[in-house]
N, CA and C atoms as a LAMMPS dump frame, in Angstrom:
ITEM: TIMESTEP
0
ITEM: NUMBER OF ATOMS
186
ITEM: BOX BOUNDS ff ff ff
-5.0000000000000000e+02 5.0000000000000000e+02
-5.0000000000000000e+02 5.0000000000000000e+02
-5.0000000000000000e+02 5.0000000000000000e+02
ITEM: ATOMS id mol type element x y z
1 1 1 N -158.587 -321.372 -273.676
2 1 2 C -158.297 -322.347 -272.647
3 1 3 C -159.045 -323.656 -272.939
4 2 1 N -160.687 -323.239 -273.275
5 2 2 C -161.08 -324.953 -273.572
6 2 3 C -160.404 -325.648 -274.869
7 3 1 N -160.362 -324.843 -275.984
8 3 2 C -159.851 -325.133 -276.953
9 3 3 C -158.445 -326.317 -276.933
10 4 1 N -157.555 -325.387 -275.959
11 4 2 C -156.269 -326.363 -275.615
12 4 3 C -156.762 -327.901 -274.862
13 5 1 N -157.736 -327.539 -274.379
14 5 2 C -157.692 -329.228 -273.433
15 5 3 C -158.626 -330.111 -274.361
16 6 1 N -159.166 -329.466 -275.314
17 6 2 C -159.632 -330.22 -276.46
18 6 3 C -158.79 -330.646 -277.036
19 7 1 N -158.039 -330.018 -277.652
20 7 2 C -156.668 -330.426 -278.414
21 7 3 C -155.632 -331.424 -277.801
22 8 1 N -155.603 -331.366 -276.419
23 8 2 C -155.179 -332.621 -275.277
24 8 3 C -155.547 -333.539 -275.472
25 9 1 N -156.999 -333.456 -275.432
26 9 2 C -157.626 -334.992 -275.268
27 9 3 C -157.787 -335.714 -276.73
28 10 1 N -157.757 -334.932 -277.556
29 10 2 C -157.672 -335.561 -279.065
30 10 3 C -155.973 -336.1 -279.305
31 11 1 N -155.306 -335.454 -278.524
32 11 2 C -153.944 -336.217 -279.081
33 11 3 C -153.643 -337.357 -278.717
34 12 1 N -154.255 -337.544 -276.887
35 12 2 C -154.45 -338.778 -275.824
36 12 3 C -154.723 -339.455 -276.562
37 13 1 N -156.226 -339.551 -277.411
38 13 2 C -157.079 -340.389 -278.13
39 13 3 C -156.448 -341.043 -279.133
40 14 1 N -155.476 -340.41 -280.025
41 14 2 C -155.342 -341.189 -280.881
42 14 3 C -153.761 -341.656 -280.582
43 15 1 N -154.019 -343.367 -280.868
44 15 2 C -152.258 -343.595 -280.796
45 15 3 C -151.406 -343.403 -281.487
46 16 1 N -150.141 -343.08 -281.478
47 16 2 C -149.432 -343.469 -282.302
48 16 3 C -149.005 -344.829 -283.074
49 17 1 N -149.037 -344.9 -284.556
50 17 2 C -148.76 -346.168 -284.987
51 17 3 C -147.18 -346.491 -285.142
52 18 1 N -146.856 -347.37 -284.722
53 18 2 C -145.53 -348.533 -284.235
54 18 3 C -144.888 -348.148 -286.353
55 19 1 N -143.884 -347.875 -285.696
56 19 2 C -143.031 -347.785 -287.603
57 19 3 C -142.389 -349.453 -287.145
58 20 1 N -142.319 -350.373 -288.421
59 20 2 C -142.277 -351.854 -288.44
60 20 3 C -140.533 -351.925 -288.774
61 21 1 N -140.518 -352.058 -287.406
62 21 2 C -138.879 -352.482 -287.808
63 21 3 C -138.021 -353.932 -288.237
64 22 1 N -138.736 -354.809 -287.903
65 22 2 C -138.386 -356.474 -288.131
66 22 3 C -139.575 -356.634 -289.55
67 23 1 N -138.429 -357.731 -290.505
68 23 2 C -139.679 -357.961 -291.552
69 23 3 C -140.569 -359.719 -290.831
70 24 1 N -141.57 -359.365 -291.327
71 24 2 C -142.541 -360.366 -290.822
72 24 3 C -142.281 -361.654 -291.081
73 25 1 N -141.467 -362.091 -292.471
74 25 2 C -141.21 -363.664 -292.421
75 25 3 C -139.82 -364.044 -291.62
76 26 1 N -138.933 -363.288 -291.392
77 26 2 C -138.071 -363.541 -291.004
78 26 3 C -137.132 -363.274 -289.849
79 27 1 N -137.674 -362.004 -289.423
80 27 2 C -137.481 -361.431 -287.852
81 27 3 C -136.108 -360.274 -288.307
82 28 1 N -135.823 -359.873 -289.476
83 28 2 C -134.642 -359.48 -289.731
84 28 3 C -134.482 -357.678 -289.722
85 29 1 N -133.798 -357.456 -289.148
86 29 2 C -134.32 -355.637 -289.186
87 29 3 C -134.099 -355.271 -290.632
88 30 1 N -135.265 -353.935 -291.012
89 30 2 C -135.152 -353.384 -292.388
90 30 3 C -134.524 -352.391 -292.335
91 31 1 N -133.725 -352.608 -293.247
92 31 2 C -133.002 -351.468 -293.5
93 31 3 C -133.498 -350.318 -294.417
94 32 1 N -133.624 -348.996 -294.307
95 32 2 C -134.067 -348.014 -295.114
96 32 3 C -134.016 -347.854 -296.847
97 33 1 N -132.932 -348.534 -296.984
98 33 2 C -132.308 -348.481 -298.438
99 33 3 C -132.431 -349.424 -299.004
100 34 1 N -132.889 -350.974 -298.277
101 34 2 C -133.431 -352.069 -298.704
102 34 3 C -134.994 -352.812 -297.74
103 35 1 N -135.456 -352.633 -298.689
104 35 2 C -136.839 -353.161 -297.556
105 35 3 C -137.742 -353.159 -298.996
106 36 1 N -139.161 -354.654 -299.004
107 36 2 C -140.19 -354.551 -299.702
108 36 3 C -140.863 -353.977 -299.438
109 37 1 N -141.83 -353.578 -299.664
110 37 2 C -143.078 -353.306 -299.014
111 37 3 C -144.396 -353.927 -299.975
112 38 1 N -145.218 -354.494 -298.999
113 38 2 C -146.054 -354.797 -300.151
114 38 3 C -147.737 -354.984 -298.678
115 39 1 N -148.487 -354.889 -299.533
116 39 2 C -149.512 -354.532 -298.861
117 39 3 C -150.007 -353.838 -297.871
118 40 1 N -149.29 -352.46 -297.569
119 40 2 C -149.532 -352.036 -295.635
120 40 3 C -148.335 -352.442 -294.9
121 41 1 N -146.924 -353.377 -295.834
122 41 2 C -146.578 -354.226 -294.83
123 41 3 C -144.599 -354.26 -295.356
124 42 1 N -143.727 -354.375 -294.488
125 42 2 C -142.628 -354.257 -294.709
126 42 3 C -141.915 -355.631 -294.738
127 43 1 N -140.662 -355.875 -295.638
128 43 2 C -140.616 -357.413 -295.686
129 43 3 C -139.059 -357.065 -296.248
130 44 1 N -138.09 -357.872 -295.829
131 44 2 C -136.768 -357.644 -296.347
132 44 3 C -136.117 -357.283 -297.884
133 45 1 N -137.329 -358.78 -298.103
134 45 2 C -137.141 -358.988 -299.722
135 45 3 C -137.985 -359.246 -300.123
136 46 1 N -138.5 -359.793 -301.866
137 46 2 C -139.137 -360.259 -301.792
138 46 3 C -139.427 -361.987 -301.813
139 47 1 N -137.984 -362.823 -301.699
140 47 2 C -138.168 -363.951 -301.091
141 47 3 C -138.939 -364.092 -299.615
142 48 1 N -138.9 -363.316 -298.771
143 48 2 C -139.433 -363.08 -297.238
144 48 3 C -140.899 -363.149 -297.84
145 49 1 N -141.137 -362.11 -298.756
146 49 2 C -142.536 -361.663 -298.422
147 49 3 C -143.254 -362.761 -299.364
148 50 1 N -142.795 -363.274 -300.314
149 50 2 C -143.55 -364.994 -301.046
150 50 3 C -143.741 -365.988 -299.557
151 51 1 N -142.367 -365.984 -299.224
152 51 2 C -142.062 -367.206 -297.855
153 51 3 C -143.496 -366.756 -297.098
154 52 1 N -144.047 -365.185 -296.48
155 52 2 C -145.109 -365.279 -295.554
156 52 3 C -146.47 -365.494 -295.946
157 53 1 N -146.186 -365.191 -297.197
158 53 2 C -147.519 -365.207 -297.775
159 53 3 C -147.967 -366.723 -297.933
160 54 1 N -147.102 -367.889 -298.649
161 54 2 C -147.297 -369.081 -298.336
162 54 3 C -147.194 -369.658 -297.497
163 55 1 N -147.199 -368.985 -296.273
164 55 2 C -146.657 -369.459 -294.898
165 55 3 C -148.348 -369.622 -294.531
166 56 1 N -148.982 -367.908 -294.618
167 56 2 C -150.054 -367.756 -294.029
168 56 3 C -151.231 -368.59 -295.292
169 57 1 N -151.255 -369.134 -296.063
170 57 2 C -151.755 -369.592 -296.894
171 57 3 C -152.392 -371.141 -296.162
172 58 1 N -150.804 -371.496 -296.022
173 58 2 C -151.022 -373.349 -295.661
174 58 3 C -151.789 -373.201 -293.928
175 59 1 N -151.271 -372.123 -293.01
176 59 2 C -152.337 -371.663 -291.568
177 59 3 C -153.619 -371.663 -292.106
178 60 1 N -154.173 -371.139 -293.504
179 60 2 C -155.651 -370.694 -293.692
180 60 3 C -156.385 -371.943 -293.849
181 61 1 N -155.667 -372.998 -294.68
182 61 2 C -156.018 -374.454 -295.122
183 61 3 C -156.189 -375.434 -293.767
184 62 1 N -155.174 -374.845 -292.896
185 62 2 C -155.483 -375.797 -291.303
186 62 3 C -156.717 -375.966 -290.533
């Protein structure tokens, strides 16, 4: 019995992480059979994922 409400409160505890459905430079949903991935991170193509990366580049210089 304690065992189970241990096992409760450890599942409470941890969240679930969000699966990334829009790619980040462009707002465009990924599709399974086409999608980048590059760092931790999902991106249409890899024109999208150059576009955010120099996106967040010229924000760092501000």
């Amino acid at each position: 019995m304690v065992a189970e409400v241990v096992k409760e409160s450890e599942a409470e505890a941890k969240p679930k992480a969000e699966k990334q459905t829009n790619c980040l430079a462009c707002n465009k949903l990924i599709k399974k059979l086409k999608h980048y991935y590059r760092n931790g991170k999902f991106y249409c193509s890899k024109k999208c994922w150059r576009a955010f990366i120099d996106k967040s580049k010229l924000d760092e210089k501000k």
